[in-house]
C-alpha positions as CSV (number, residue, x, y, z in Angstrom):
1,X,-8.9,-7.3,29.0
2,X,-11.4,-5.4,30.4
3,X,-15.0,-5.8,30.6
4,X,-16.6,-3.2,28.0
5,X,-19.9,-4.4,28.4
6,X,-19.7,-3.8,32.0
7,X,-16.9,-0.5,32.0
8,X,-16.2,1.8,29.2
9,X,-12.8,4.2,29.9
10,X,-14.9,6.9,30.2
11,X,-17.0,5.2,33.1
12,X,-13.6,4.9,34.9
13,X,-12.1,8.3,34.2
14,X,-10.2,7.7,30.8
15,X,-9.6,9.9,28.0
16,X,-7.8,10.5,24.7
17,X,-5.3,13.0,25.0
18,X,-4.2,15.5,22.6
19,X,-1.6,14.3,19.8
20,X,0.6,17.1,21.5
21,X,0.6,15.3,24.9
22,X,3.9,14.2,25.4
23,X,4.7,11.0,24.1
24,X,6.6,7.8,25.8
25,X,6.6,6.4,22.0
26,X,5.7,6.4,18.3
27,X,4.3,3.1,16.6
28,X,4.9,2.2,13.6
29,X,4.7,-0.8,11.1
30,X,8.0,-1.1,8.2
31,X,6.6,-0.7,4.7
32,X,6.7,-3.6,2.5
33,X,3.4,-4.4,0.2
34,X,4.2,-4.0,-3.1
35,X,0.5,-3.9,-3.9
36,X,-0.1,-0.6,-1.7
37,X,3.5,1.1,-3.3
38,X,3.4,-0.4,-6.8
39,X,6.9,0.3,-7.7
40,X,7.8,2.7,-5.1
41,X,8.7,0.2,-1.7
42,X,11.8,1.1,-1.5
43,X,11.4,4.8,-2.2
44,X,8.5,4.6,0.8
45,X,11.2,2.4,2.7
46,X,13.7,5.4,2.5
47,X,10.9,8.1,3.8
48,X,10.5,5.8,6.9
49,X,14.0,6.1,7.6
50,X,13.6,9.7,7.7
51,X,11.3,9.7,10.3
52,X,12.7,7.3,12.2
53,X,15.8,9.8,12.0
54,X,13.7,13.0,13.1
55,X,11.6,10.7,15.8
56,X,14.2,8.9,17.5
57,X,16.0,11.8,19.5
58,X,13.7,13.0,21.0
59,X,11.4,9.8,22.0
60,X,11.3,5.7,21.6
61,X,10.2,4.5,18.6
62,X,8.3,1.2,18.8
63,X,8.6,-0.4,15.1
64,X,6.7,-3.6,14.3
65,X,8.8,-5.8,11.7
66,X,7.3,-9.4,10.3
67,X,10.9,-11.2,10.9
68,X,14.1,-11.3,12.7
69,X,16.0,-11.0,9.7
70,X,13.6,-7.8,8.6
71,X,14.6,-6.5,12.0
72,X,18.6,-6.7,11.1
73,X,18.1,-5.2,7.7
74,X,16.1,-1.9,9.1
75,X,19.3,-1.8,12.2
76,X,21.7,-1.7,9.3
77,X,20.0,1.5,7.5
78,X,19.8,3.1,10.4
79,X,22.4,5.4,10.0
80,X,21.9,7.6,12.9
81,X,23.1,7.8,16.5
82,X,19.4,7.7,18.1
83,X,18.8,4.4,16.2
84,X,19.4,2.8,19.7
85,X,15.5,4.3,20.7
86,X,14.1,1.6,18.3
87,X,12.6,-0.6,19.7
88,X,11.9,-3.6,17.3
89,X,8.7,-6.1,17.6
90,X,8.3,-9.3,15.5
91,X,4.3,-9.2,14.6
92,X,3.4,-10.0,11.5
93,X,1.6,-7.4,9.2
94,X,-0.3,-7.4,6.1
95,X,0.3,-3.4,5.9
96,X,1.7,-0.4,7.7
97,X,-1.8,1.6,8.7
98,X,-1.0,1.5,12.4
99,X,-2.9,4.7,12.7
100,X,-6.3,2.7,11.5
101,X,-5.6,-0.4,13.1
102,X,-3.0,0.1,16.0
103,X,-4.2,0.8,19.8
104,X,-5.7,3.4,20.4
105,X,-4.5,4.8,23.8
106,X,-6.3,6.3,26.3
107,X,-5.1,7.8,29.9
108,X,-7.2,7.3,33.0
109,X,-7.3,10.0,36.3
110,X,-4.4,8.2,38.1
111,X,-1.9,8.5,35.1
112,X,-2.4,4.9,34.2
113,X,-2.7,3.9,30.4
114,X,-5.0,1.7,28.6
115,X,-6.1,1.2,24.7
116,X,-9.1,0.9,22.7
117,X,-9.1,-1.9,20.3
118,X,-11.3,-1.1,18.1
119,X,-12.5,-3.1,15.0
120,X,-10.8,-2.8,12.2
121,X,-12.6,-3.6,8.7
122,X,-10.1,-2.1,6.3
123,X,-12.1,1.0,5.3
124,X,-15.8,-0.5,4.7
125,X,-14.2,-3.7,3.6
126,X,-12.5,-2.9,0.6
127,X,-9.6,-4.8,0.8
128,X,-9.9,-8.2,2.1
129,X,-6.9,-8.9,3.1
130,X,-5.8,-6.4,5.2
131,X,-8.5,-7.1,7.5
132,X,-5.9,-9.2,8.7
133,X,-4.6,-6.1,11.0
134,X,-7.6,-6.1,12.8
135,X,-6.1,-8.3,15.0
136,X,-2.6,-6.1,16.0
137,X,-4.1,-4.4,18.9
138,X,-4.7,-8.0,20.5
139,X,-1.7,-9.3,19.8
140,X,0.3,-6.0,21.3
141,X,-1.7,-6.6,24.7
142,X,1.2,-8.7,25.8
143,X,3.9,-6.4,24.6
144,X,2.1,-3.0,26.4
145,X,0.9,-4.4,29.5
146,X,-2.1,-2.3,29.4
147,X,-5.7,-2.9,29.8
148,X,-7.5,-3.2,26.4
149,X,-11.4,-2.5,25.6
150,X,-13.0,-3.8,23.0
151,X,-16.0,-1.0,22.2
152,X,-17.1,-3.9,19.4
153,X,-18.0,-1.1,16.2
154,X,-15.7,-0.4,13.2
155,X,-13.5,2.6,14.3
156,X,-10.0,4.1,12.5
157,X,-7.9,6.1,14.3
158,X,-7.0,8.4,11.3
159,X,-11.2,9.1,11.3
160,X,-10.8,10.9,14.6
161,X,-9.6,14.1,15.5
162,X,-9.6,15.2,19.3
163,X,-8.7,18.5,21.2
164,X,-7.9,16.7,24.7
165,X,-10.5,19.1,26.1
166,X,-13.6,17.7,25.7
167,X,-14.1,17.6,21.8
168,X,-13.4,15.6,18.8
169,X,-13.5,16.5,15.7
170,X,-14.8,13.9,12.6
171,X,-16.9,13.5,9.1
172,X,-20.0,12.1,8.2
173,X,-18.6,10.5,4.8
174,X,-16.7,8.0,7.3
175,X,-18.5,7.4,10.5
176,X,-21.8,7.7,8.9
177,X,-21.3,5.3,6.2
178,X,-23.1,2.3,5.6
179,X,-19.9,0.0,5.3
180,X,-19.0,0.7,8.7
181,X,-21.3,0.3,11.4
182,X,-24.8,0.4,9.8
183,X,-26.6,-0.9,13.0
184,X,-26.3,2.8,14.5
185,X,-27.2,6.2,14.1
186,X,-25.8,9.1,14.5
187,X,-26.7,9.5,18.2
188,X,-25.7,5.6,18.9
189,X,-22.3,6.6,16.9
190,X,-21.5,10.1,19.2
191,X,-21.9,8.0,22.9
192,X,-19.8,5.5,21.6
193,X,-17.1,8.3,21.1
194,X,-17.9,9.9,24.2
195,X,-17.9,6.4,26.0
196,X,-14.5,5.3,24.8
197,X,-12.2,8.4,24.2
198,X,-13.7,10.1,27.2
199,X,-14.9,13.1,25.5
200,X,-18.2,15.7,26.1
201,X,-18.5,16.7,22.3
202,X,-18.8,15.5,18.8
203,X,-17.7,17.7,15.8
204,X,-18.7,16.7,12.7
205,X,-17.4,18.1,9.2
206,X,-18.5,16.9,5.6
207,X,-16.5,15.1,3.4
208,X,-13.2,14.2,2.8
209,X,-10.8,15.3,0.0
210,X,-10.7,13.5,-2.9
211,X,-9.0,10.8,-3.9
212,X,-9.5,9.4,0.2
213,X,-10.6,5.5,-0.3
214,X,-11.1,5.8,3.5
215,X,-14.2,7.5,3.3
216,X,-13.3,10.7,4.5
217,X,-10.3,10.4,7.1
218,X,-10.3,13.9,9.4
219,X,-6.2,14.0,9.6
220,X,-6.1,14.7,5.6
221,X,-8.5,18.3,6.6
222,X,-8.6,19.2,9.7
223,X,-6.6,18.8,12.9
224,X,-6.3,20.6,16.3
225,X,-2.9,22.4,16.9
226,X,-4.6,23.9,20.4
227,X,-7.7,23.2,22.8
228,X,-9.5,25.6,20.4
229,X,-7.2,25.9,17.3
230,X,-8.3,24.0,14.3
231,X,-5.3,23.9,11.5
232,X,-7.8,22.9,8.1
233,X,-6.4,22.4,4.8
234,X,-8.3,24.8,1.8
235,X,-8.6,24.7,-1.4
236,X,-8.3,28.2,-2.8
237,X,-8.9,27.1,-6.3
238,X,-12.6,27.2,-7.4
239,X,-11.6,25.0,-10.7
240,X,-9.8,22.2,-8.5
241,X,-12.5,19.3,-7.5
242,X,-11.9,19.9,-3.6
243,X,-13.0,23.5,-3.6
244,X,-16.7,23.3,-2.9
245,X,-16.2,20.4,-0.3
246,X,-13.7,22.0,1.8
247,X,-15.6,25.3,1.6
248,X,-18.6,23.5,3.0
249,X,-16.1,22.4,5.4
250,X,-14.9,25.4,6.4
251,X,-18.7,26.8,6.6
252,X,-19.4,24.1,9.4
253,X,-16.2,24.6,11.7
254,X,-17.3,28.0,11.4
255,X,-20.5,27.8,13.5
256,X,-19.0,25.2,16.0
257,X,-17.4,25.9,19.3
258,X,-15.7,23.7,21.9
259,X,-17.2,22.5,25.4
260,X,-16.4,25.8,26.9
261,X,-18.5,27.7,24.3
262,X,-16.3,29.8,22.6
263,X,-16.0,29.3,19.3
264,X,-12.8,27.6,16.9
265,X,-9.7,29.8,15.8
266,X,-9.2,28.1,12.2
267,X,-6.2,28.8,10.7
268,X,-5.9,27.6,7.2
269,X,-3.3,25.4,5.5
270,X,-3.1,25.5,1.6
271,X,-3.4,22.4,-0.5
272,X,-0.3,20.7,-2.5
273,X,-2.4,20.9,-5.9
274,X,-3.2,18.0,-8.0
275,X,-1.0,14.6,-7.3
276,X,-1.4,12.0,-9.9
277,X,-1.7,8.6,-9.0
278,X,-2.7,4.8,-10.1
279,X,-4.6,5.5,-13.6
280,X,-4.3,9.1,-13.6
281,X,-6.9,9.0,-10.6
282,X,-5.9,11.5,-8.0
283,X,-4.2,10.9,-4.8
284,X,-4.9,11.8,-1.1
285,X,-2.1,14.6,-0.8
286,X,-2.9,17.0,2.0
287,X,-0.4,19.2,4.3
288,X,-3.1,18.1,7.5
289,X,-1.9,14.6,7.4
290,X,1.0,16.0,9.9
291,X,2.0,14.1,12.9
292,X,2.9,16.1,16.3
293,X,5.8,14.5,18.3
294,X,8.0,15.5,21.2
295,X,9.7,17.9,20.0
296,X,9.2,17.5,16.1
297,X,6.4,18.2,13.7
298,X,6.7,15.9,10.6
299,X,4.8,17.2,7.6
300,X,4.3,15.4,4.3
301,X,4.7,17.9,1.6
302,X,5.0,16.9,-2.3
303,X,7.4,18.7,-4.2
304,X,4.9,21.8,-4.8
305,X,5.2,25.6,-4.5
306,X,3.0,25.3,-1.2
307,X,5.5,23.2,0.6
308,X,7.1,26.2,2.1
309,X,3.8,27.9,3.0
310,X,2.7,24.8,4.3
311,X,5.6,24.8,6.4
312,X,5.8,28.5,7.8
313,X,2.1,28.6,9.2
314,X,2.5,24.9,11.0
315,X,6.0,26.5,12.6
316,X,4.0,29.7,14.2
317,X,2.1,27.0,15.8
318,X,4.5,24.8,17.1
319,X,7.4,27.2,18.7
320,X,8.6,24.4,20.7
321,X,8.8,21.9,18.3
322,X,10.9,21.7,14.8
323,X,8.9,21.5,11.3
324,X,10.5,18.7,9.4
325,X,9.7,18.5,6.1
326,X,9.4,15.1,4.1
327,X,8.5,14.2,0.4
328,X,6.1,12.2,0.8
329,X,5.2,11.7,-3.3
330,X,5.8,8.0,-2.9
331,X,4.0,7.4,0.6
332,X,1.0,8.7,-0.6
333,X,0.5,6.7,-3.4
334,X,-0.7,3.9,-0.9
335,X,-3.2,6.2,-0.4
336,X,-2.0,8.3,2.9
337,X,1.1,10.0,4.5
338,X,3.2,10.1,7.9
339,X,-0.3,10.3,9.9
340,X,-2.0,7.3,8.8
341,X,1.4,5.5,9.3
342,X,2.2,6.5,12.9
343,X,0.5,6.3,16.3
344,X,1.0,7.5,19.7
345,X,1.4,6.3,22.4
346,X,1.0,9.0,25.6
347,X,3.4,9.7,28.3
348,X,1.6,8.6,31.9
349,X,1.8,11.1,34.3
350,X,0.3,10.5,38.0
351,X,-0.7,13.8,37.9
352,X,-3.4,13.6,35.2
């Protein structure tokens, strides 16, 4: 590990890159808590293999399983001829959030990788015992080979948003809020961001939708397609209980611009409408909650009139790359989608 009290990645040349950044893998964890999919594992189980499906030809897949005999169960639903770019790892899970509790990876000037492990206290510590997964990135330091800081302040990946030029993008509902790190201010907050993800600028939006126990998690609003290019999800609506907070939203990315000055091209996404969940409360359903891969885009979308929609304006983005589609009705009711499930981890290139 390396010494953060002495080193932070930005000190020694690291950053964060884009999502778009090519990838050597995807991370994620197999679904099983009955507790976070109350009735629906096996639905959620099903959507996994659909990723895996649209991941694995065009890069590894690194999928963390609690047993062997997990492990030979997921091999035998995989169905497809990529299946071989799985690559399976026996850690034990309470849940599959890799995106809040997984590394975070970070590239340095040479090409060489590292991660951030940051601390994970299951969203302001609601749930006790999936604190548990604050310990993964530890654990995976064996498996990756990579140097790992520990920055030491509550941090979830799916509460950051960055440009790989210089900005990142994320709300004060989260990374303000007393459950997280209440020792530090705003200011204290920023040059930890700028200190471990190696960026010049902090961006910071409102609130979250509703519905979002996480306090506010950026990747359900508002997400960089380009340097400059903010894709944000909008409520168009004025009845539906979203509408004045993403307006305010919108009002803010509206006066911001990036490290070189000029300001953000927003392009707006619609919102899937109203998705019921545990006691009628509503659920976290948002088109942002997309996850750029190599060669794939996969977007959660929810059996609604603005799936297509949804779908066409995140193509014109992503020429390159394939829009694939996935109900994701049954993920969400564990209170996310395919972002907050996934993590990336960066091709190295020497030339960086």
């Amino acid at each position: 590990m390396v010494d953060s009290e002495q080193k932070t990645p930005a000190s020694l040349g690291f950053r964060m890159p884009a999502e778009w950044h090519p990838h050597s893998s995807t991370w994620l964890t197999w679904p099983k808590d009955p507790e976070t999919w109350p009735g629906r594992v096996t639905q959620v189980e099903e959507i996994y293999l659909q990723m895996l499906a649209a991941l694995t030809p065009h890069e590894t897949v690194d999928l963390l399983v609690d047993t062997e005999e997990v492990e030979h169960e997921v091999r035998r639903r995989c169905e497809f001829p990529s299946a071989a770019n799985i690559r399976f790892h026996h850690i034990e899970t309470v849940d599959s959030w890799i995106r809040d509790y997984g590394p975070n990876f970070v590239v340095g000037p040479k090409g060489e990788g590292a991660f951030n492990d940051w601390i994970f206290n299951a969203w302001g510590n609601k749930y006790e015992e999936l604190k548990k997964d604050d310990t993964v990135p530890r654990r995976l330091e064996p498996v990756l080979g990579l140097p790992r800081f520990s920055p030491g302040i509550v941090m979830e990946g799916g509460s950051i948003e960055v440009n790989g030029a210089g900005c990142v993008l994320t709300t004060e509902q989260c990374l303000l809020n007393q459950n997280r790190n209440p020792q530090l201010n705003r200011e204290e907050i920023e040059q930890y961001l700028k200190d471990y993800l190696g960026v010049a600028k902090v961006l910071w939006l409102g609130e979250g939708i509703v519905g979002d126990d996480t306090d506010g998690h950026i990747d359900d609003i508002a997400r960089f397609v380009a340097p400059n290019v903010i894709v944000y999800a909008l409520e168009d609506d004025p009845a539906d209980a979203n509408y004045e907070i993403l307006q305010d939203n919108l009002a803010r990315l509206k006066s911001m611009a990036g490290v070189d000055g000029n300001p953000l091209e927003i392009v707006t996404l619609p919102m899937p409408g109203v998705v019921g969940g545990r006691d009628l409360q509503r659920l976290p359903a948002s088109y942002a909650n997309f996850y750029i891969a190599n060669s794939v885009v996969l977007l959660p979308v929810f059996g609604h009139a603005n799936d297509t929609r949804a779908t066409e304006i995140l193509q014109d983005f992503f020429p390159g790359r394939r829009v694939v589609p996935i109900n994701c009705e049954p993920l969400v009711w564990g209170m996310g989608t395919i972002h907050c499930v996934s993590q990336q981890q960066p091709q190295i290139y020497t030339d960086l």
